[in-house]
N, C-alpha and C positions, 0 to 999 in steps of 0.2 A: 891499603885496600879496605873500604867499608865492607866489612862482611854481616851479610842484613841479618845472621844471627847474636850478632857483637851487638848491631844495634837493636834490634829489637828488644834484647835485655837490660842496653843502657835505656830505651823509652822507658820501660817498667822499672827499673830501677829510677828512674828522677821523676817518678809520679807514685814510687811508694816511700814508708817512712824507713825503710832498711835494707838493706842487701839480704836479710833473712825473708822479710814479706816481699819481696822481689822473687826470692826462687821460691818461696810459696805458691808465686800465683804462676811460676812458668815450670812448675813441678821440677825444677834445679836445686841440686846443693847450694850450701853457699858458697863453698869452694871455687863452684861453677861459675857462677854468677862475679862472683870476684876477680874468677882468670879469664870470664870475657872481656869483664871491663880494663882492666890491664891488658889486653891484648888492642882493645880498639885505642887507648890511649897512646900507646907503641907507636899504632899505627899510625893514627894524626900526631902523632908528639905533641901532644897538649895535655894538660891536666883539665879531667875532664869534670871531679866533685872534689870538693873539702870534704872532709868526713874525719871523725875522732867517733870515742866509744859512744857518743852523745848524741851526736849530730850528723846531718847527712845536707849537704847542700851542691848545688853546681855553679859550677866558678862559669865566669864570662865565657869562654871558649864553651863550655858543658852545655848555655844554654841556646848558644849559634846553631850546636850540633844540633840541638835539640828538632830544632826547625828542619833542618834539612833532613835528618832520620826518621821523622812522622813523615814527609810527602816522600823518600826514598820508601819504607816501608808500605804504602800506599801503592804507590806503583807497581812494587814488587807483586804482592795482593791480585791488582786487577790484571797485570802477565799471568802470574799461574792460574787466574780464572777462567781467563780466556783458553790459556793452551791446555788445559786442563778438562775443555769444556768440549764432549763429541761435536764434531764436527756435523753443522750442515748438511745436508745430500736434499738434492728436489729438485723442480723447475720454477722460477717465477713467472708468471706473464703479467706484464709492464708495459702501458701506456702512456704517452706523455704527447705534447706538442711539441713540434720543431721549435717555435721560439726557445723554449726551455731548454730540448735538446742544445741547441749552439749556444746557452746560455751556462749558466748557473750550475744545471743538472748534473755531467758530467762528473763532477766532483763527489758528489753523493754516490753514484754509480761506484767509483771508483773505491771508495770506501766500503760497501759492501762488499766487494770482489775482495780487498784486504780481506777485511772479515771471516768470509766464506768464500775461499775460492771452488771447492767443490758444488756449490749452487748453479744451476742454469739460468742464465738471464735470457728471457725470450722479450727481445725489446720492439713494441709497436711503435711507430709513428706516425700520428696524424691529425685531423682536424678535430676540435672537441667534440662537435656531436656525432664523428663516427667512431671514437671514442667509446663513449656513452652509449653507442648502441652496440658495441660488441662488448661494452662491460654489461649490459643488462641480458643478453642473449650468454653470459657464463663466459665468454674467449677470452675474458682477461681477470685476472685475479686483482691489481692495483692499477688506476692511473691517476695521473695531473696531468687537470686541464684547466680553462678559464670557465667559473659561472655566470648563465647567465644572472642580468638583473631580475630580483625574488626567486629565485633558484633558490633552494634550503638544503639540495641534496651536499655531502661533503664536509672536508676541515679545512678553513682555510688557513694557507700557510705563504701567501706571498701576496701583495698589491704592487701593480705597479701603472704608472700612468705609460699610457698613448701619447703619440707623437707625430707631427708631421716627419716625413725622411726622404731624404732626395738627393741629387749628388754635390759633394761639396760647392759650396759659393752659388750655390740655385736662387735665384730670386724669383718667386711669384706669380705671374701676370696675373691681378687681381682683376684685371677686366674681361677677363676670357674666363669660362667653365675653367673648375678646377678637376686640369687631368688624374686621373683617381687607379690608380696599383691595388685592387683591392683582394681578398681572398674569396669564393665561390658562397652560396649559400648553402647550408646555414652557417651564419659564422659569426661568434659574440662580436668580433672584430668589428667586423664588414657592417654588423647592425649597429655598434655604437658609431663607426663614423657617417653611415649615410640619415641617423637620427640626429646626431649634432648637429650635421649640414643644413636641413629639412628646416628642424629647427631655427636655424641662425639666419636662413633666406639666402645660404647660396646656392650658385648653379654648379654641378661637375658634368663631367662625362667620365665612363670608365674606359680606360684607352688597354688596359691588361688585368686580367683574373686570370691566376695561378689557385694550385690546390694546395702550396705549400707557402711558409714564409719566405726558404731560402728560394722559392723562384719570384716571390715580389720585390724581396733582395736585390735580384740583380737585375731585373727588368727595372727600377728604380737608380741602380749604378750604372743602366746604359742608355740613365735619361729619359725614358719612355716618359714619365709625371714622378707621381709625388704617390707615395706610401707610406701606412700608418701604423706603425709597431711598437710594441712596448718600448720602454726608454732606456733598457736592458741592453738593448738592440741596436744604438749609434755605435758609431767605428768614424774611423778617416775615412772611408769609402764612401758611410750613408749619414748625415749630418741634417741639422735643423735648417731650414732655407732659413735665407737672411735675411728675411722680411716675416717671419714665423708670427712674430706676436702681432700680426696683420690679420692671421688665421685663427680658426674656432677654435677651443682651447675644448679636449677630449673627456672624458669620465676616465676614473684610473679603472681599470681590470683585475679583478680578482681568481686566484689561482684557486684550488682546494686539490684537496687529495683524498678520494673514496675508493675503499677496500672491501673486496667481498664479505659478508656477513660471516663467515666461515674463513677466517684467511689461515694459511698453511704459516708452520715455523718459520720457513724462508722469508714468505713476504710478507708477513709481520716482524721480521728484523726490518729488513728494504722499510716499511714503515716506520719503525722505530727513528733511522735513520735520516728518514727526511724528516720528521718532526724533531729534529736534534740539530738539523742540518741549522746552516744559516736563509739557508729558504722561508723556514717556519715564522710566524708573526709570533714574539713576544710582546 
C-alpha cells in the first residue's frame, strides 16, 4: 500500500541533499524519515535510493516512483480540498436553449451536481431572446444562448455551424420552394436561414414553426420539409439530404454565456464550470 505519508517524505527526500534536510523541511527526525522510507520500500519491494555516508541517489525503481508519487500526492491535495471545503447551499437560476439542452450541456450539469449536491438548480428552457429578456428583468442569474450577429453582450464559449436536416435518404426538390421547419420570431436561427435564402435567390415556404427545437425535431422526422440546426444536432433519425451541397451553405452560430454582474458562489462555480467544460472555445 502507497501510504501518501511514506510518499510524501520519499518526494522530499529525493529533492533534498539528505535524510537530515529532508526531515528539516517536514519537521521529522531522522529516524522518522528513515523508517518511512524503509517502510514504503517493504512495501513495493524495491530499493528505492543508493545512499552511503556521502551520497544520496535514487536507483531506477526510486525514480519510476518518483512520477507516480508527485501526481498520487497531487490528487491526494485536491480530495481533501474539495471535501474539506464547506459545502455549497443556494439556488441557481439557469438558462440555456434546447439545442444545448439535448446537446452537450447535460454533462456540465451533471458535474456541478457532483460538486454541490446541496445547490438548487432552477433550470429555464427556451428561446434566446426570451432568455435575455428574463435575464435583463433579474429571473435569471446565468444563461447560454446563441448571439446575435454584432451582439458584444457575453463569453463566447462554443461555435457551431447550421445545417440543413430532414429525414434520412431525403432528397430535395430543387424546383419547388424549399419547405422550411423553422423556429418563431425572434430567433438568431430563423434569421440566419431566411437571410442566406434572401440572399442566394431562393424560394421557401414555411410549412411548420414550433417554439422549440425538439418540436422542429420531429416535425422534420415526420417529413413535414427540411430544418435547420446546429451540426450538434444530426442522429440517425435527422440527417443531411442527399443532395445538401445543392443547398445554401449557412453562417456558424455562436453560443456565449452572460452572468449577472453580481453572481452568487453557486453560479459562479456553474460558471467556472462551463468555461472549464469542453463547450468553452480554447
Amino acid at each position: 500500500m502507497l501510504n501518501p505519508i511514506w510518499l510524501k517524505t520519499f518526494v522530499t527526500v529525493a529533492t533534498s541533499s539528505s535524510f537530515t534536510e529532508a526531515g528539516r523541511r517536514l519537521g521529522l527526525t531522522q529516524s522518522s524519515v528513515s523508517d518511512h522510507i524503509r517502510r514504503l520500500e517493504e512495501s513495493t519491494g524495491r530499493r528505492l535510493f543508493v545512499r552511503d555516508t556521502h551520497s544520496l541517489a535514487l536507483t531506477a525503481d526510486g525514480e519510476s516512483l518518483l512520477v507516480h508519487a508527485r501526481l498520487i500526492l497531487e490528487a491526494h491535495a485536491r480530495a481533501e480540498a474539495q471535501l474539506s471545503a464547506p459545502r455549497l447551499r443556494g439556488r441557481v437560476r439557469f438558462g440555456t436553449s434546447d439545442d444545448l439542452a439535448m446537446g452537450p450541456l447535460p454533462d456540465m450539469l451533471a458535474a456541478f451536481r457532483n460538486q454541490h449536491p446541496e445547490v438548487e438548480l432552477e433550470i429555464t428552457i427556451g428561446l434566446t431572446s426570451e432568455l435575455y429578456r428574463r435575464f435583463d428583468n433579474g429571473d435569471l442569474d446565468l444563461i447560454v444562448g446563441k448571439r446575435w450577429p454584432g451582439e458584444q453582450r457575453g463569453q463566447p464559449i462554443l461555435r457551431v455551424p447550421l445545417v440543413w436536416l430532414g429525414r434520412p435518404e431525403s432528397v430535395v426538390d430543387l424546383s419547388q420552394p424549399l419547405p422550411l421547419i423553422l423556429l418563431p420570431e425572434p430567433s438568431v436561427t430563423r434569421a440566419a436561414v431566411l437571410n442566406t435564402l434572401g440572399v442566394a435567390g431562393y424560394h421557401w415556404r414555411i410549412v411548420c414553426t414550433s417554439g422549440s427545437h425538439a418540436g422542429c425535431m420531429a416535425a422534420a422526422r415526420g417529413g413535414l420539409g427540411l430544418t435547420v440546426l446546429p451540426q450538434t444536432m444530426m442522429s440517425r433519425e435527422l440527417s443531411l439530404p442527399l443532395n445538401h451541397a445543392s443547398l445554401p451553405v449557412f453562417p456558424v452560430v455562436e453560443y456565449v454565456v452572460l452572468g449577472a454582474r453580481r453572481l452568487s458562489r453557486p453560479a459562479d462555480s456553474l460558471l467556472q464550470i462551463l468555461l472549464a467544460s469542453e463547450l468553452y472555445l480554447r
